[in-house]
C-alpha positions in Angstrom: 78.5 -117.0 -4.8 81.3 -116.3 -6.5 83.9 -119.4 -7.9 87.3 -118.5 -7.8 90.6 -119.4 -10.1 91.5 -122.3 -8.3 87.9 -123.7 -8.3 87.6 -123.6 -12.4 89.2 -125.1 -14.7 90.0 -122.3 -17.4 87.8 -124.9 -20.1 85.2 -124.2 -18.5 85.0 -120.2 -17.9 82.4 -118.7 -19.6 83.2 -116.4 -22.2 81.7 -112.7 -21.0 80.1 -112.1 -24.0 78.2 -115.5 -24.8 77.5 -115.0 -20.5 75.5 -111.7 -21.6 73.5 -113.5 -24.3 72.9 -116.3 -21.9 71.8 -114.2 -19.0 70.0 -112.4 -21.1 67.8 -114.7 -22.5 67.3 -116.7 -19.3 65.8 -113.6 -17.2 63.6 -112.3 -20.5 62.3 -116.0 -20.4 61.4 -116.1 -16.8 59.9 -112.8 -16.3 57.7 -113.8 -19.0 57.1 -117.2 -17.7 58.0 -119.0 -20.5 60.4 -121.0 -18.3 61.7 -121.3 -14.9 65.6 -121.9 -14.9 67.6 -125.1 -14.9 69.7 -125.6 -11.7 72.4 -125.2 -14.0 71.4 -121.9 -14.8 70.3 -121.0 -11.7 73.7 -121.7 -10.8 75.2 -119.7 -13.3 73.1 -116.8 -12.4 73.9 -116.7 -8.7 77.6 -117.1 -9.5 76.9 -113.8 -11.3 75.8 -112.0 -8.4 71.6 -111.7 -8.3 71.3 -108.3 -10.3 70.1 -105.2 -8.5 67.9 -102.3 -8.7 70.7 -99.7 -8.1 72.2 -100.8 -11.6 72.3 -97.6 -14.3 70.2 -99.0 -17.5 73.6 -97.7 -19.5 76.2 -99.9 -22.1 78.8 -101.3 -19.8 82.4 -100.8 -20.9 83.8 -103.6 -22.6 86.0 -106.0 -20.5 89.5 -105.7 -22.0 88.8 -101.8 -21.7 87.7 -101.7 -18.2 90.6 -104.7 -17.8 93.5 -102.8 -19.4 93.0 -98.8 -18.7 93.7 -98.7 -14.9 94.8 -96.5 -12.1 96.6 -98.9 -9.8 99.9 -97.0 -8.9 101.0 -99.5 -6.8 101.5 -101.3 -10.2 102.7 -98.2 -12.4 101.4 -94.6 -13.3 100.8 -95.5 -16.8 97.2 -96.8 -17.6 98.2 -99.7 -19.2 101.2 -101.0 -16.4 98.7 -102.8 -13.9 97.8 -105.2 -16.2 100.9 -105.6 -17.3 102.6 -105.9 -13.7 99.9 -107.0 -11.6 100.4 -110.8 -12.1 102.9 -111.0 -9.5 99.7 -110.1 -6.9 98.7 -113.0 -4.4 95.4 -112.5 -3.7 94.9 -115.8 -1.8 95.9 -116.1 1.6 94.7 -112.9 2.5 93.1 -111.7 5.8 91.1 -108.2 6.3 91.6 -106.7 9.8 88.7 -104.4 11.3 89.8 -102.5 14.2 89.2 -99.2 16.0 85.8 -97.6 17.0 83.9 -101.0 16.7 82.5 -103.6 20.1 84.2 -106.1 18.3 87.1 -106.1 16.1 88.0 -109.2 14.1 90.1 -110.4 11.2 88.0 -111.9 8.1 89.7 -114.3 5.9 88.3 -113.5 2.2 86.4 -116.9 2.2 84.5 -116.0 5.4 84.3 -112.6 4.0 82.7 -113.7 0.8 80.0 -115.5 2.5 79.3 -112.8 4.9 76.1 -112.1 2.5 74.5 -112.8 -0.7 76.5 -111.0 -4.0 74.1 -109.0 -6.2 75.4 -107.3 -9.4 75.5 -104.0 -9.8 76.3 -101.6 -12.9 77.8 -98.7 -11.7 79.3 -95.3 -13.3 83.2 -95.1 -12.5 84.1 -91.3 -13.4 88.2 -90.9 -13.3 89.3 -88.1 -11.7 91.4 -87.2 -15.6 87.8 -86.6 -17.3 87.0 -90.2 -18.8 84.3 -92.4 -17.0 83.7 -96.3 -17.5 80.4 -98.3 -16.5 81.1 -102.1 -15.2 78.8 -104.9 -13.4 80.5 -105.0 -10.4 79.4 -108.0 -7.8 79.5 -107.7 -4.4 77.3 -106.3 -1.5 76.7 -103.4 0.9 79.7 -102.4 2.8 77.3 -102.0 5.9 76.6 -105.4 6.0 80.4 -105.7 7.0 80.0 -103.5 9.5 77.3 -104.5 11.1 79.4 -107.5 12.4 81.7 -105.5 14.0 79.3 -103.1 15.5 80.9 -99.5 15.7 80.7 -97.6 18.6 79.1 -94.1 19.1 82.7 -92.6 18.4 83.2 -93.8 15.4 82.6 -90.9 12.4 84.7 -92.1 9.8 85.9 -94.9 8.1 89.6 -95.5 6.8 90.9 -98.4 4.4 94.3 -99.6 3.8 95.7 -101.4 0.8 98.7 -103.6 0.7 101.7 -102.6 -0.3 104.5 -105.4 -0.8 107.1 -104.1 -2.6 108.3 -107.8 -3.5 104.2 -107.8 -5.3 103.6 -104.7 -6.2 106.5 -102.9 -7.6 105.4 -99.3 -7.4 105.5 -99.2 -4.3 109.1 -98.8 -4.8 108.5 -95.0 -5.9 107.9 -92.4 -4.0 104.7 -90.9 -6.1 102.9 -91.4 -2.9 103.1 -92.2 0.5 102.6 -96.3 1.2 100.4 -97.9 2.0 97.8 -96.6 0.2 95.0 -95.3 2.5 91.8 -93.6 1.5 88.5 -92.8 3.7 84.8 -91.7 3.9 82.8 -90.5 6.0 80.9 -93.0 8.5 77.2 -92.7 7.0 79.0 -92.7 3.3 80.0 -96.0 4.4 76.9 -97.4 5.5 75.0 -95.9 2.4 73.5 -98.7 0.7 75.3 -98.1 -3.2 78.4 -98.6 -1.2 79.5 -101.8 -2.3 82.1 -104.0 -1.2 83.0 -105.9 -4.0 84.7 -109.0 -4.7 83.9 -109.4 -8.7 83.4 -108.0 -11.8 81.8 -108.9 -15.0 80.6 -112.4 -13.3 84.2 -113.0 -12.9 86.5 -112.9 -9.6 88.2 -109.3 -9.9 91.3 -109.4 -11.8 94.4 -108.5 -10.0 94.8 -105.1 -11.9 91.3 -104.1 -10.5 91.9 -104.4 -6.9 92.0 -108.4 -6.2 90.5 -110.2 -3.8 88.3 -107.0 -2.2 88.0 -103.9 -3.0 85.3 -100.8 -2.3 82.9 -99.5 -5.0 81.7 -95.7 -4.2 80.0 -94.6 -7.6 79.4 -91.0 -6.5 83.0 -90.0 -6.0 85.9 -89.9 -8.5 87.3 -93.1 -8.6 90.7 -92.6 -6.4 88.2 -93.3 -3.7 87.4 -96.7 -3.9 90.3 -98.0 -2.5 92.0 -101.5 -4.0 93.1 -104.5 -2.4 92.0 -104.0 1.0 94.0 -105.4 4.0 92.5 -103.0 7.2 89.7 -101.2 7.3 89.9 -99.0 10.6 86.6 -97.1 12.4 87.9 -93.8 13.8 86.7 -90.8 15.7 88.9 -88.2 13.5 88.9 -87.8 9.7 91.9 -89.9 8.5 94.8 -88.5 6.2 94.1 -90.4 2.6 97.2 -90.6 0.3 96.1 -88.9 -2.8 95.2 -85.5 -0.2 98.6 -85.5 1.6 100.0 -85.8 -1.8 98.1 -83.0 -3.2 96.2 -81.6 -1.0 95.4 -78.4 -3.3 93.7 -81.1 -6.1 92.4 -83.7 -4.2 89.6 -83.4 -0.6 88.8 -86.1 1.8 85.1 -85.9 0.0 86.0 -86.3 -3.8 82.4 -86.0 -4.7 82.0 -86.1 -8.7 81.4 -82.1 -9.1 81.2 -80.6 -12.6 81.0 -77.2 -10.7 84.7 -77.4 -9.1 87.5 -77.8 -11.8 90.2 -79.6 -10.6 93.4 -77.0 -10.8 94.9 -78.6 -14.1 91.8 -79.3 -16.3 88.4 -79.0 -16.5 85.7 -81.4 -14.5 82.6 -80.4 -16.6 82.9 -83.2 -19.4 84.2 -86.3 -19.7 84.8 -89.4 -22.3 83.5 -92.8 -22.0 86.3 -95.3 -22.5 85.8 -97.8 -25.3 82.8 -96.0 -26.6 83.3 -91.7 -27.5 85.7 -91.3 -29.6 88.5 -88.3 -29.8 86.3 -86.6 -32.8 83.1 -87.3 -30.5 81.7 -84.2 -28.3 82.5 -85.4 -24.9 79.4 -86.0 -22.3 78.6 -83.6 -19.8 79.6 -84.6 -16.5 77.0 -85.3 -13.9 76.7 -84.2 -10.2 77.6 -86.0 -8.3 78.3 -88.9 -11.1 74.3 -89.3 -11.9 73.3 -90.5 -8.4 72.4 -87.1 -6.9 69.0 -88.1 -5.9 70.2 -91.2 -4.1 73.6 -89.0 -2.0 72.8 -85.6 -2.4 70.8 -86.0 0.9 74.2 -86.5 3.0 75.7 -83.1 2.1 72.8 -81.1 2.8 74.2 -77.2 4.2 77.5 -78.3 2.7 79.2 -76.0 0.7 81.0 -78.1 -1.8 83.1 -75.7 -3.3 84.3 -75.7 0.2 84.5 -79.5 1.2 85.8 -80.7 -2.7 
């Protein structure tokens, strides 16, 4: 399980990168049974989130890049504004409503929501709708397991989340770039696949306030305006819910948002994009991939889709 702020004294926070060598050498020595782990480090390992087969074997994006290049407009529009502004975020209280099409709605506190089942780590691709892509160890687990506790109903055929939007924490909300709060949505059985991840953590560490504290939603096959940040509601519904970035613009930005080198966005091209921290501006830029490299895991759910069509 994860430890949080108030439960560590800063002396004792791991730094990320002596974590990696740690980790690293701990799991090489048990698989080849040179030693079984200290409680300690068994400890230290679970607090990391149990690592998982859906991870990517790629370079993750350093932390101070993945910490300090955000979309978080309820902080700013510039990349570099929610770390700069997302201090005055409270991510503790903080309640998460479920309501709508489910037998039995309920109200999680993010304790009870933490503990709702066991964290794994996960390295996923995050591919920004702008054309540059990031990959980060995010720790958290299945969204369905969430919703099995609420059991949704035969009506229910899509799923909408709703971020908070206090203008006294979160000062962008003060503009009118979009409409608040910020809503996005997917459809039911993109919920319940099993790489979406609700996710409390990154890099072995509580998720910084810039990234979406206390809970966010991880969906690595779309571009990245779709997993939506700080998460107060999540609502089952019948009817395919507005989402903020598609009343906004509804010309550049569908409910699906799958990652689609195919379909240019109406500004710029979507068939390449940069890693941040790592390609360089006099480095060829990668080609993108469908449906952000997980095609054989999601490609199954559009099936008779044209998604040209349904972007």
């Amino acid at each position: 399980m994860l430890k949080f702020k108030s439960d560590i004294p800063a002396s004792e926070i791991t730094p990320y990168a002596v974590y990696q060598q740690r980790r690293a050498f701990v799991q090489a020595a048990v698989a080849a049974g040179v030693l079984m782990p200290t409680l300690s480090e068994a400890a230290a390992m679970a607090l990391k989130g149990a690592p998982s087969s859906y991870s990517v074997p790629e370079k993750t994006t350093s932390f101070d890049d993945a910490t300090h290049y955000n979309n978080f407009y309820e902080f700013g529009t510039d990349k570099s504004d929610p770390a700069r502004h997302a201090d005055t975020l409270r991510p503790a209280p903080w309640t998460v409503r479920i309501e709508g099409e489910v037998a039995k709605p309920r109200t999680f506190d993010i304790d009870d929501l933490r503990k709702l089942a066991g964290m794994e780590e996960r390295v996923y691709r995050l591919r920004c709708v702008e054309g540059w892509s990031m990959v980060i160890p995010w720790v958290g687990y299945p969204l369905v397991q969430l919703l099995k506790q609420v059991q949704p109903t035969g009506n229910a055929k899509y799923i909408e989340f709703t971020s908070l939007a206090d203008p006294k924490q979160m000062p962008g909300v003060r503009s009118s770039v979009l409409e608040w709060p910020y809503t996005e949505g997917l459809r039911l059985d993109e919920a319940l696949h099993p790489l979406t991840l609700l996710t409390f953590g990154m890099y072995g560490q509580v998720l910084p306030n810039q990234n979406g504290a206390p809970v966010r939603v991880i969906v690595p096959w779309k571009y990245g305006f779709k997993s939506a940040k700080s998460i107060v509601r999540i609502r089952l519904t019948e009817k395919q819910p507005n989402t903020s970035w598609n009343l906004a613009a509804p010309g550049e930005y569908g409910f699906y948002s799958n990652v689609n080198p195919e379909v240019d966005h109406p500004r710029w091209s979507q068939a390449t994009e940069r890693r941040i921290g790592e390609d360089g501006i006099f480095k060829p830029k990668r080609k993108t991939l469908m449906f952000n490299g997980y095609a054989d895991q999601v490609a199954g759910l559009y099936t008779g889709m044209d998604l040209r069509k349904f972007y």
